[in-house]
N, C-alpha and C positions, 0 to 999 in steps of 0.2 A: 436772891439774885435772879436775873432775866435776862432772856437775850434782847441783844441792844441791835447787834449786825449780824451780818455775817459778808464777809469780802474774800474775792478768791479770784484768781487768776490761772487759767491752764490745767484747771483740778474738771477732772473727767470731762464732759463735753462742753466745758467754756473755754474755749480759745482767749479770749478778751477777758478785760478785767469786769467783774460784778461785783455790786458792791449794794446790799439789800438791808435797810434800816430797819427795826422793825419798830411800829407802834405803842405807845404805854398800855393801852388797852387790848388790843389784839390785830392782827394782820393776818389776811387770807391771800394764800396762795394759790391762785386757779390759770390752768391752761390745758393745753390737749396734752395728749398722752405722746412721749417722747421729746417733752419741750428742755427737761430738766429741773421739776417740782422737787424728785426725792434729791436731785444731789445738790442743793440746797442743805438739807436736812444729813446726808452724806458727808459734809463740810463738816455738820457740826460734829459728827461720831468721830471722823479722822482728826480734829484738832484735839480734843478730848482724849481719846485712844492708842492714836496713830495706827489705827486700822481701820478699814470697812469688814464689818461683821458677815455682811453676806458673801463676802468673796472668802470666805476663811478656809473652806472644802478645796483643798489641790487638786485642778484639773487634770485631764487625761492627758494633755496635752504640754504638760508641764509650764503652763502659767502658774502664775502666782499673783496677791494681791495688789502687789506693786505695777501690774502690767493694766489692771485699771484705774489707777489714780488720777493718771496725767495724763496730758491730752497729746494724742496720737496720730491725731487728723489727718487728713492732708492742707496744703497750702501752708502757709507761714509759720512757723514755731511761734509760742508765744514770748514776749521780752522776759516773762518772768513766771515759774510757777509757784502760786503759794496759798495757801488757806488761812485766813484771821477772822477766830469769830471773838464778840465781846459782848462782856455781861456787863450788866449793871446791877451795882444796886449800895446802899450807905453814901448815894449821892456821887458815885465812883464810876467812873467804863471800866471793867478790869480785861483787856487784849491778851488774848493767847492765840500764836503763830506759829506754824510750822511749813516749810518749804521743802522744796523735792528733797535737798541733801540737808536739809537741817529739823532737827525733832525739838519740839520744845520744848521750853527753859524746864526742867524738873519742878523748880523751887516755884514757880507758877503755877505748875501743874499743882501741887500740893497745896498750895495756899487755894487755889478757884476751888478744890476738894471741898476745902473745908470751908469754905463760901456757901457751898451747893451744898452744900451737906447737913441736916441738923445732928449734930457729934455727940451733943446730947441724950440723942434716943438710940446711940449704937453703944452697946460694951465696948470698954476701951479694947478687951483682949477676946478672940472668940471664944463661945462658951463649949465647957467640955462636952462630948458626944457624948449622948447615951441613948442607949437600945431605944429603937420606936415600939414604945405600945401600943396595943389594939388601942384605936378610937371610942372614947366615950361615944355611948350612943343614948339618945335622949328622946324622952317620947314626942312625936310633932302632937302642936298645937292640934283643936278640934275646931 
């Protein structure tokens, strides 16, 4: 699977609805610095997660993740805040959405898992721990 979009409304500094299709081949993202290139890519970790990884450290100030999701701006609120990105792939868009007060579907979540995922190359169960050995060490080439 591959990303097909990504669409977002009021998710950190897009007041307005965006809505970014992307190419079968590839799609380049370019603009100046503070335009909104990473949260784009922010979109996709929060629909995926339901977090931004780089906000994860609790401020001094006691913020928290939630207080940079949404858009905060001044002038108008937005009609609607919400994040949908969609994959494709087996000829399918498969949509997964999440909104201020709503987290997405589980049973989505789970299935896109195993879309994204080859399940094949993972143990079904983790494998048991055991003590790290010293490192083989091997003579480099001449």
């Amino acid at each position: 699977m591959k990303l097909a979009y990504v669409d977002l409304c009021g998710f950190r500094g897009y007041r307005q609805r965006l809505r970014l299709d992307f190419a079968d081949a590839f799609t380049i993202i370019d603009g100046r610095n503070g335009v909104g290139k990473s949260t784009i890519f922010d979109a996709v970790e929060y629909v995926l997660t339901g977090t931004l990884s780089k906000y994860d450290e609790a401020k001094a100030s006691g913020e928290t993740v939630a207080d940079y999701l949404w858009w905060t701006g001044d002038g108008p609120q937005p009609r609607e805040r919400y994040v949908e990105v969609g994959f494709s792939g087996e000829g399918e868009v498969f949509p997964l959405r999440r909104t201020q007060f709503q987290d997405a579907d589980p049973r989505r979540l789970q299935i896109l898992a195993s879309k994204l995922s080859d399940l094949s190359l993972a143990p079904p169960t983790p494998p048991p721990t055991e003590p790290i050995s010293e490192p083989v060490r091997r003579p480099r080439p001449l």
